[in-house]
C-alpha positions, 0 to 999 in steps of 0.5 A: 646846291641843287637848281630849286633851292637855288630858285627857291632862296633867289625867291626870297632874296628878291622879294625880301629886298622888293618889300624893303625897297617898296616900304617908302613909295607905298607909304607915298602912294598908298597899297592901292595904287602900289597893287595897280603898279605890281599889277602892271609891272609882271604883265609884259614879263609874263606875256613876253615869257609866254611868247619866247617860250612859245606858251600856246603849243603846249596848252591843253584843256586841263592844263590852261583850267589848272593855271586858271585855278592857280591865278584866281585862288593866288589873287582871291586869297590876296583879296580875302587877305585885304579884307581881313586885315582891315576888319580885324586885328592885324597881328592875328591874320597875320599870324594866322595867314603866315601859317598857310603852307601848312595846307599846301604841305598837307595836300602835296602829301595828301594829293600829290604823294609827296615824302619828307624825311624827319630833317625836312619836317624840322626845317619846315617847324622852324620856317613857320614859326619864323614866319608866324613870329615875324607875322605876328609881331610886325603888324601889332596894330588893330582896326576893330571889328569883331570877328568879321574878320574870321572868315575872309582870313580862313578863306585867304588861308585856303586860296592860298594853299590851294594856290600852291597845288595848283600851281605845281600841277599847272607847271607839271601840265603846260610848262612855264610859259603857257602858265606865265600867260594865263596868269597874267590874262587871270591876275591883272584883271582881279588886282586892278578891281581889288584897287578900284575904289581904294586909292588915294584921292589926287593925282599919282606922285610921279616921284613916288611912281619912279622910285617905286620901279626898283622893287616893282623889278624884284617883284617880276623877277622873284615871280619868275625864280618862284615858278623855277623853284615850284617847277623843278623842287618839292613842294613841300619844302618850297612854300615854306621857304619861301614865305621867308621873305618878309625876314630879308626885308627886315635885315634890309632895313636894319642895314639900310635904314638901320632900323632896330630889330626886336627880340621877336624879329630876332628869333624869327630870323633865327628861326628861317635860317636854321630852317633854311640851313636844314633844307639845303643839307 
């Protein structure tokens, strides 16, 4: 098995698990100030990398504006993602969100000359419509609004797209560590002002902050094992694979938590398995 894919399927394992781990302390907490913590926690990570690797020597004009690019359309894509879901109807931008590595996959044909063989074309079929399923059926709820959601979600669904090309001909210009580096001087900033004025009121639950640290770690890590499998893989496969990880957290939870499945939840499943079996072939 080839290092990417490897990276690739660390990505979703670790960001399943960090999601079924982080479901209690978000609820405790509220998303907020779980943002600030998921903020803070890649910082001396990614800074660290930037330095071991020795980031600065390999910064050049055009590489630091492309991981500038990757870092500001990742977490504004994130912003307009918030915003949609608290104005509309929490399945369809979900749904519709799930869908965003159809325009990377484009662009990586498009811009970067990428080929999929039609094995490929099918894997990433059944990886999308596992996500969307998962993306529809997880978040059944709804908070009005008419359509004032439509354009926050379209933009979150461009950013992030973009973002996976950016981020690509980042890692390709200036290597791992300079990219670590700005992403985190870019990122932080934009996560701690998307979660000024949201928190909850009252002191932090230091408990909560504790039991919180487990996913947090997973989170950091599966940041790391995500640049890996983009750096060294196709882009192409990579997105879609990794969006996949919402369904590990669902297993988690039906083996931890013992948390039933659906039908829905159970084809999806189905669905990016099938797909990920198809990709490591």
């Amino acid at each position: 098995m080839e290092l990417w894919l490897v990276s690739a399927l660390l990505t979703v394992v670790l960001y399943g698990l960090g999601e079924g781990l982080s479901k209690e302390p978000t609820v405790r907490l509220g998303s907020a100030r779980m943002l600030v913590l998921y903020a803070l926690a890649n910082v001396p990570i990614y800074v660290a990398w930037f330095f071991i690797g020795r980031g600065w020597e390999a910064v050049t004009p055009v590489g630091f504006a492309l991981a500038v690019a990757s870092g500001v359309s990742g977490c504004l894509g994130t912003v307009f993602w918030f915003r949609a879901m608290e104005s509309g109807t929490a399945s369809v931008v979900s749904g519709f969100s799930a869908a965003y590595p159809v325009i990377t996959v484009a662009a990586a044909v498009m811009i970067l000359g990428a080929t999929l063989v039609p094995l490929q074309i099918v894997a990433i079929f059944f990886l999308m419509i596992g996500a969307v399923l998962l993306g529809i059926f997880e978040n059944p709820g709804r908070t009005g609004g008419g359509r004032t959601w439509l354009v926050p979600m379209l933009l979150a669904i461009t950013l992030w797209g973009a973002w996976g090309i950016f981020e690509k001909l980042a890692i390709d210009s200036v290597g791992y560590a300079a990219n670590a580096g700005v992403y985190a001087v870019v990122s932080t900033p934009i996560f701690l002002l998307m979660a000024r004025g949201r928190s909850k009121p009252g002191a932090w639950d230091r408990k909560s902050v504790v039991a919180a640290q487990p996913a947090l770690a997973l989170f950091a890590v599966a940041g790391i094992t995500t640049y890996l499998a983009i750096g060294m893989g196709p882009l192409a496969i990579v997105v879609p694979l990794t969006t996949a990880y919402p369904l590990v957290a669902i297993l988690f939870r039906r083996l931890w938590h013992a948390e039933r499945m659906t039908r829905p939840q159970t084809a999806a499943v189905a669905c990016a398995l099938l797909g990920a079996l198809l990709v490591s072939l």
